[in-house]
C-alpha positions, 0 to 999 in steps of 0.5 A: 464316523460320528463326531464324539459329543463332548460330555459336558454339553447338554445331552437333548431330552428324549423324546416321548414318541413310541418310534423316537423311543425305539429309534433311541433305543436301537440307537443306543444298542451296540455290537456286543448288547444286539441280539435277536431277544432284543430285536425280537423286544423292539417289535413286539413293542412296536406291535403292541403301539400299532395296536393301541393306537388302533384301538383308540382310533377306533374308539375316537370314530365310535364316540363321534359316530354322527359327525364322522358319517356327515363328513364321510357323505360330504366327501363322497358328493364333492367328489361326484361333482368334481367329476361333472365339472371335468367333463364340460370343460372339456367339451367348452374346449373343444368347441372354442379350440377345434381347427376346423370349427372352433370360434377361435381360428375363424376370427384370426382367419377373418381379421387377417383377410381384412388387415390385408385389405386395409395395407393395400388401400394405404400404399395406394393412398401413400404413393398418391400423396407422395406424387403430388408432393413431388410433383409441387416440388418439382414445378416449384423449382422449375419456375425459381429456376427460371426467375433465378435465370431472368434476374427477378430477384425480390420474385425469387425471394417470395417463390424460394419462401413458399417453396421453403414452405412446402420442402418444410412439409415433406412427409416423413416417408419421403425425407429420405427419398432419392428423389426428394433428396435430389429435390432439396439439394437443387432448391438450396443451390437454386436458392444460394444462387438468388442471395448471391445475386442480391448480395452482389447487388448490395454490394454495387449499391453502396461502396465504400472505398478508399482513395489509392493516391490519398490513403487518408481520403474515401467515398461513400457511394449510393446508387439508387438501382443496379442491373442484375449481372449476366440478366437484362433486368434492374432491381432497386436498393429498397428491393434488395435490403427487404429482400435480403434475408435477415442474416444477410442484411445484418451482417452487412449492415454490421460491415457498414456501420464498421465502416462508416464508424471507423472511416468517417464517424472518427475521421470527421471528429478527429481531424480535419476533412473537406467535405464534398456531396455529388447526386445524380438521377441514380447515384449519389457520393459523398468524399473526405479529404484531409485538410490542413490544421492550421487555424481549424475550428473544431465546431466545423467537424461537428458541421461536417458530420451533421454533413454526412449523416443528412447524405445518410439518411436521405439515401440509406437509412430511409430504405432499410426495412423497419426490421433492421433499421432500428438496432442499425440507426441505434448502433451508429448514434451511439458510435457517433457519441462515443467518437465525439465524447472520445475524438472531439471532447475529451483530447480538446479539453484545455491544459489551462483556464485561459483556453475554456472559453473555446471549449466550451462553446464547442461543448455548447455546438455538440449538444446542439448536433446531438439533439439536431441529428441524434435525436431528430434526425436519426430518431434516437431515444430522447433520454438517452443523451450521453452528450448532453449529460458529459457536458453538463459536467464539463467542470468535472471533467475538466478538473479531473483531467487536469488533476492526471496531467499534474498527477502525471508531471509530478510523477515525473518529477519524482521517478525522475533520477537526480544527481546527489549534487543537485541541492539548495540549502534552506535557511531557517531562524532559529527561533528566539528563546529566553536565557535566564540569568541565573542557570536552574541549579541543583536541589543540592545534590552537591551540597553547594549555595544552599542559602541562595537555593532557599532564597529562592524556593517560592520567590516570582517576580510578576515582571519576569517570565517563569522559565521550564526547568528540568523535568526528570531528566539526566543533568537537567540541561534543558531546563529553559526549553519548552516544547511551546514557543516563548510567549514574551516572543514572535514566532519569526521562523522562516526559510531562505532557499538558496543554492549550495555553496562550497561549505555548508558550514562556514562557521566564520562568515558574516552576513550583511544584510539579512532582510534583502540577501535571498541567498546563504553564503558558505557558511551554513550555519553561520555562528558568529554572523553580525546582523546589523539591524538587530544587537547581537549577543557577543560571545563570552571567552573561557575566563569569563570576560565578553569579548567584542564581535569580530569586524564584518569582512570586506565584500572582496576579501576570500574567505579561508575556509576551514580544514575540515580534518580539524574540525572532524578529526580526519586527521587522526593518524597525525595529531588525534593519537597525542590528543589521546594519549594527553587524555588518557594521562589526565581524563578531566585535563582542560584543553589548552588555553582554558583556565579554572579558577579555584574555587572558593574555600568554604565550598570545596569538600573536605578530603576523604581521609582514605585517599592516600595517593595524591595523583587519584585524589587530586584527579577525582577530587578535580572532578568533583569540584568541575561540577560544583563552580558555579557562579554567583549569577548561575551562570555556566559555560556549559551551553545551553542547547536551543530549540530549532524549529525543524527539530522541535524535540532536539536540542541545540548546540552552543550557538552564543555562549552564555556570559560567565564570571568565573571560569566555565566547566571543563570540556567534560565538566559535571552538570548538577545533579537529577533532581532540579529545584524550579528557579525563576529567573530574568530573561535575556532575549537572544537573536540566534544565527540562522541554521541551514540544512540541504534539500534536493531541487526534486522537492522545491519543483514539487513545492512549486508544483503545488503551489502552480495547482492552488493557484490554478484551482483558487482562480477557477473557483473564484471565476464564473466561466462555466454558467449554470446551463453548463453545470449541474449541481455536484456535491463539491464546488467548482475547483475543488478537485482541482486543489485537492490534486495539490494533496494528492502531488505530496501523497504521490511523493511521500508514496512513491519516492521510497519505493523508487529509490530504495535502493539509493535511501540505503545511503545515511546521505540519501536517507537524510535528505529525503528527510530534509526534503519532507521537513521543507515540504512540510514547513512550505505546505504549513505557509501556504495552508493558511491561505487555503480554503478549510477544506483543502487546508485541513488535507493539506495540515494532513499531508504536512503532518505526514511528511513531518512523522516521514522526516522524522522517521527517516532520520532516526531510521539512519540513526538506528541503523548506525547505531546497530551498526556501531553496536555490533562491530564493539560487542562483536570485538570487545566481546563483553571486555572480558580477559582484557589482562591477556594481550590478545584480548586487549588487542582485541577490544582495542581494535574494535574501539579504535574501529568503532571510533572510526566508524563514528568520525565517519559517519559524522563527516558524511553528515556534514553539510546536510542537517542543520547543527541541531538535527547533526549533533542530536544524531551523533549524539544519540550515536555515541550515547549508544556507544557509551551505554553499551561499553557501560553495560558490559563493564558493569556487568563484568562479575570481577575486574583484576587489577590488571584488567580495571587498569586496561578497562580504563586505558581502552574507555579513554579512547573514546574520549576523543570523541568529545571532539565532535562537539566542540566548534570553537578549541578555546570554548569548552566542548558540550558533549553532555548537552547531547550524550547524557552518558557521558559523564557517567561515563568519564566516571566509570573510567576513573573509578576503574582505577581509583581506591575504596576511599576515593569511591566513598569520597565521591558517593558522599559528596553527590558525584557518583548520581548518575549510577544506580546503587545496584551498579555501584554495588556491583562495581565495588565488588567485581574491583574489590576483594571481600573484606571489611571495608568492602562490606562497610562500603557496599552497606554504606552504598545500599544506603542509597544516595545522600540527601540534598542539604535542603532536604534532610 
């Protein structure tokens, strides 16, 4: 059933042709439309379109009548010719195809009666070729057998040639043959056989052997001709080395000049050996036996090896064929070369300058062998002389091997584990400085001696020395310090070394006589030292009276030393917690034995008329007025920290106190103000103590080391010990490497140590005398380097600029390192000082202080004895600075302080004043903690302003006390202590306002 046609798609056109007419109609009819009328219809239509179409046919042939009737006889004679065609080729077929008679099958009869003929005239003429070749195969072989048999060998070796020949040209057809295959394989015997026999023979003409009683001890035997075993003929060494065949004889001879390079070359340029030669008519020997090494010149292993190789080329090398003599005699002068360069020259280069005079004339006896054997007697390539050109050089060589010898010794020194205990202390001068006689005093910001400050603002006096003053610093404490020496002053600094004494301190010891003493006493540091060459400035007591120098101790008498407990506060369970618990009732209280003096009345501020409580006023008022005493010739006892030279950026600690008419500050006294007017004052020249710090005995080996190498290399350069002849022209000068292995010694230290001993520098003790141990390297490489030439000076200003940034990077690594230490144990207990007014918390914040404490007590006793004052209080210093700043920062940024909590605030900062005891050397001289903590007053105020009223705050703000705060933090504070108020608005206004201005410059 035919798939019904959708009734939208387009139906197709309807044909125009009668049939497809039709077609479509009977298509179109069905069941109930077909009848025979129909049918009947379809025909007649159909009949009446045969007819039309008949007739127009017709019609169509009518009307071209000519044509049709052309076509028509055109067909008709085709189809004639097309019939004649057909039967000739059917005749040509038969004539070429017949079996019997056709062309085709008689010439395949022909050709296959030929080729027949032509296959056996080419077997007979085959099998005729291949019997004479077998038959010259087989007479070959017989007669090389026979020769073979009688031990004509160097016969043998021509016949095996030719009969090789003649195999090589075997037919193709006779390869796979029996019988040539059988022919083959006797010839390769017959042939192995002959090798055998000369190789056999070769190895009876020259024997290499080795002594059984001396292992150190062989011949070399050369018989000129040997019989040929199990025959009764004798072949002579020419004939077996030319009849060898080339795989043969150079395998042999790569055995020989093994040998020979192995157990003669290196055994005559290594040691000494008698040399014996024996010849006879046909055999010739040479013997080696070891000698003895005492007193041996080393020019008679050259002697014997120019021994040897004339016994060589008289009775070897002179029979080799030309062939193989050339690589052969090339390979061993180069062996010979190397052996002499590696055996004779290099182990014999001297260790020092006094033994070249010998080298060199062995140098001079090498060229020589090298031009008499090498080059005429063994006919080397003249321009190829190694040895000639490695002597020509023996300067060079010579100091390169001197630079891995000391290379190799400081290498030692350095990886080489050291006892902790194995050091020197090192002596350095402080360097003289300038102290004014009037101390650089504030722009006001105390609103005190304004007349004098005005005085002095833009006086000089031509006879005096200007002196730096404070540039934007906290207190202006370094105000007579510069970077730059004093010009007004030599620069006397210098070092001392000296073994280590029991203290390292040693505050009370006397020198008695610094210009001939090489070694440091106990002290070292020696504050009150006398030097009786030059005066001494004597020190100034509390009350301002000059007190005289103590007597210098008899020679005999035992010195006492000093508890170390009192100085450090190890003792802190015992007497330390009453020092802090006196502290906490009265943070400004001067120690015992120190007196204020009242100062005057017109200086002294008006009191704040909201302070209502006398025991807050009075405290705070005592502060103010600390930093206000100053004296009518500036002077303050506050000291003035000196700059020493291994620390140039640090500050120093009170070496002489500075004389002083009235009472000094307290122990933690106020400084003047930020911003420091530029005084001129006159200068006091004073001699300061000698300072000491610890270095291993590692660095004073490697410092002499160096200095051994410059000297060694300046006496060769000066010297002319290798003439021209011996020299060629290099880019550097004779000597130069030589110096600039003494760089090279530091850079291998500065290098290598770290890495080494990682481990150990984990230790602040080790760590910090490494650093000591690179800041004495650098001083001694800057005392030698004035002395070196520009070259070596200019390495050597280098290697000492780097061990300087190494030493200091080194010690404010370990001080970093606590510091973050220390850091992180008070944020991890104080936890911001938050809730303190909770019991637990408190407990809290007070354990991780009291720790913290410790932690800094500690860190200083290890310390002790290992950096000089200067360098060990700027290292506490910065360590407690840490401290402090970071207890500043977390009050300060507490958002509100309760009553309760500002009072426990203030109990928990009072424990850190027991740190001021690091600082102070002498309990009748106050401390100088503000020389080296800038915090630290900043900090004696925050923990009284915890405490203290609104009115006491305004008090000190309007007076300059409360400098050392940013408004912002002051703002802050007042409002975390403070509820919100009135009067609080108008005090935190009032502190927006900003600090109040100088009396000078309003």
């Amino acid at each position: 059933m035919a798939f019904p046609i959708p009734a939208h798609l387009p139906r197709r056109a309807t044909p125009q042709d009668v049939s497809s007419q039709i077609l479509s109609k009977i298509d179109a009819a069905t069941n109930k439309t077909l009848n025979a009328a129909l049918a009947s219809s379809w025909l007649s239509e159909l009949d009446e379109t045969i007819t039309l179409t008949k007739a127009r046919l017709h019609e169509r042939v009518q009307k071209d009548l000519p044509i049709f009737r052309r076509q028509l006889a055109a067909a008709k004679d085709v189809q004639e010719r097309f019939q004649t065609l057909s039967a000739d080729v059917d005749t040509l077929s038969n004539s070429v195809s017949d079996p019997e008679t056709g062309l085709i099958p008689s010439l395949v009869r022909t050709l296959t009666e030929h080729a027949q003929l032509a296959e056996q005239a080419a077997d007979a003429r085959v099998e005729h070729e291949a019997l004479s070749h077998l038959l010259a195969c087989r007479t070959s072989l017989n007669s090389l057998d026979n020769l073979v048999k009688d031990g004509k060998l160097s016969e043998a070796v021509v016949l095996c040639k030719e009969a090789d020949t003649l195999f090589q040209a075997t037919p193709k057809y006779l390869e796979e043959a029996h019988v040539m295959v059988n022919l083959k394989r006797k010839f390769r015997a017959a042939q192995a056989r002959n090798d055998e026999q000369l190789s056999e023979a070769y190895s009876r003409c020259v024997v290499i052997s080795q002594h059984e009683v001396e292992p150190c001890a062989y011949d070399l035997t050369i018989h000129a001709s040997v019989q040929v075993r199990q025959t009764n003929a004798t072949i002579q060494l020419p004939s077996v080395l030319t009849s060898l065949s080339s795989n043969s004889l150079s395998n042999h001879l790569t055995t020989v000049r093994r040998d020979l390079s192995s157990r003669f070359i290196d055994i005559l340029s290594k040691q000494p050996v008698t040399i014996a030669v024996l010849s006879e008519v046909s055999k010739h020997s040479l013997s080696l036996n070891p000698a003895t090494s005492n007193d041996e010149n080393l020019v008679t292993r050259l002697e014997n090896l120019s021994t040897f190789f004339n016994f060589l080329s008289s009775h070897l090398l002179s029979d080799l064929p030309a062939s193989q003599a050339v690589p052969f005699i090339r390979s061993l002068c180069k062996s010979t070369t190397n052996s002499i360069l590696d055996n004779l020259l290099l182990p014999s280069i001297p260790p020092s300058f006094d033994l070249l005079p010998p080298f060199l004339d062995l140098a001079r006896q090498a060229v020589n062998f090298e031009n008499s054997i090498v080059i005429e007697l063994l006919g080397n390539d003249p321009s190829d002389r190694p040895l000639k050109t490695w002597v020509d050089g023996v300067s060079g060589h010579y100091e390169r091997q001197r630079r891995m010898q000391i290379l190799n010794r400081s290498r030692e020194i350095i990886v080489t584990w050291e006892d902790s205990s194995d050091t020197f202390l090192v002596e350095v001068e402080v360097p003289p400085m300038a102290e004014p006689s009037v101390v650089p005093i504030q722009d006001d910001a105390w609103g005190f001696n304004d007349d004098e400050s005005k005085r002095n603002q833009g006086i000089v006096d031509t006879s005096i020395e200007e002196v730096n003053v404070a540039q934007d610093e906290a207190w202006g404490f370094d105000d007579t310090m510069d970077s730059k020496p004093n010009p007004l002053v030599a620069d006397t600094s210098k070092e001392e070394i000296s073994p280590v004494k029991d203290d390292a301190w040693g505050f009370d010891d006397d020198v008695a006589d610094v210009g001939t003493d090489e070694t440091v006493d106990e002290s070292g540091w020696g504050l009150d030292d006398n030097i009786p060459p030059e005066p001494e400035l004597k020190p100034v007591s509390s009350n301002g009276i000059v007190e005289e120098a103590p007597l210098p101790k008899a020679i005999n008498d035992v010195e006492q030393e000093p508890d170390p407990s009192e100085a450090w506060g190890w003792n802190e369970n015992e007497d330390v917690l009453l020092t802090e618990d006196s502290a906490w009732d009265d943070p400004w209280a001067e120690p015992p034995g120190s007196s204020i003096p009242n100062p005057p009345a017109d200086s002294r501020p008006p009191p704040a008329p909201s302070i209502t409580s006398p025991k807050v006023a009075s405290g705070l008022e005592k502060a103010v007025n600390k930093g206000k005493k100053k004296h009518l010739n500036g002077d303050s006892s506050i000291p003035t920290p000196v700059i020493v030279s291994l620390e140039p950026s640090a500050s120093t600690p009170p070496l002489n106190e500075p004389s002083s008419n009235s009472s000094p500050y307290p122990s933690n006294g106020h400084p003047p103000s930020r911003s420091a007017t530029k005084q001129v004052s006159k200068l006091n020249m004073r001699l300061l103590p000698k300072e000491t710090y610890a270095a291993s005995a590692r660095s004073k080996l490697i410092m002499r080391l160096v200095e051994d190498v410059l000297a060694e290399g300046t006496h060769l350069a000066s010297s002319s010990i290798f003439p021209t002849s011996l020299s060629v022209e290099t880019p550097t000068a004779v000597g130069t490497t030589i110096l600039l292995t003494a760089p090279a010694v530091l850079e291998l230290h500065c290098a290598l140590y770290p890495i080494k001993f990682s481990k150990t520098l984990r230790n602040p003790e080790a760590a910090m005398r490494y650093a000591n141990d690179c800041a004495f390297l650098a001083r001694e490489i800057e005392r030698v380097q004035k002395s070196s030439t520009a070259l070596v000076s200019d390495r050597l200003g280098e290697c000492a600029d780097c061990l300087k940034v190494l030493s200091e990077s080194w010690y404010h690594d370990v001080i970093t390192k606590e510091q973050e230490t220390v850091v992180k144990t008070l944020t991890g207990g104080a936890q911001g000082f938050t809730y303190t007014g909770e019991q637990d918390r408190y407990d809290e914040c007070e354990s991780a202080m009291t720790q913290v404490l410790q932690e800094v007590r500690r860190f200083a006793s290890r310390l002790k004895g290992i950096l000089t004052k200067t360098r060990y209080y700027t290292a506490i210093g910065l360590l407690v600075e840490a401290v402090l700043d970071r207890t500043i920062r977390d009050v300060l940024a507490l958002p509100d302080i309760p009553e309760v909590e500002s009072h426990r605030l203030s109990e928990l900062c009072h424990i850190f004043n027991a740190l001021e005891g690091l600082f102070v050397e002498d309990t009748t001289q106050p401390s100088f903690v503000v020389a080296y903590v800038p915090s630290w007053l900043k900090f004696s105020y925050l923990t009284e302003l915890l405490e203290a009223s609104m009115a006491d705050i305004t008090y000190l703000f309007e007076e300059g006390a409360l400098v050392d705060f940013q408004v912002d933090e002051l703002v802050r504070l007042v409002r975390a202590l403070f509820a919100d108020t009135q009067l609080r608005t108008n005090t935190i206004m009032k502190l927006m306002g900003g600090h109040p201005a100088p009396p000078g410059q309003e």
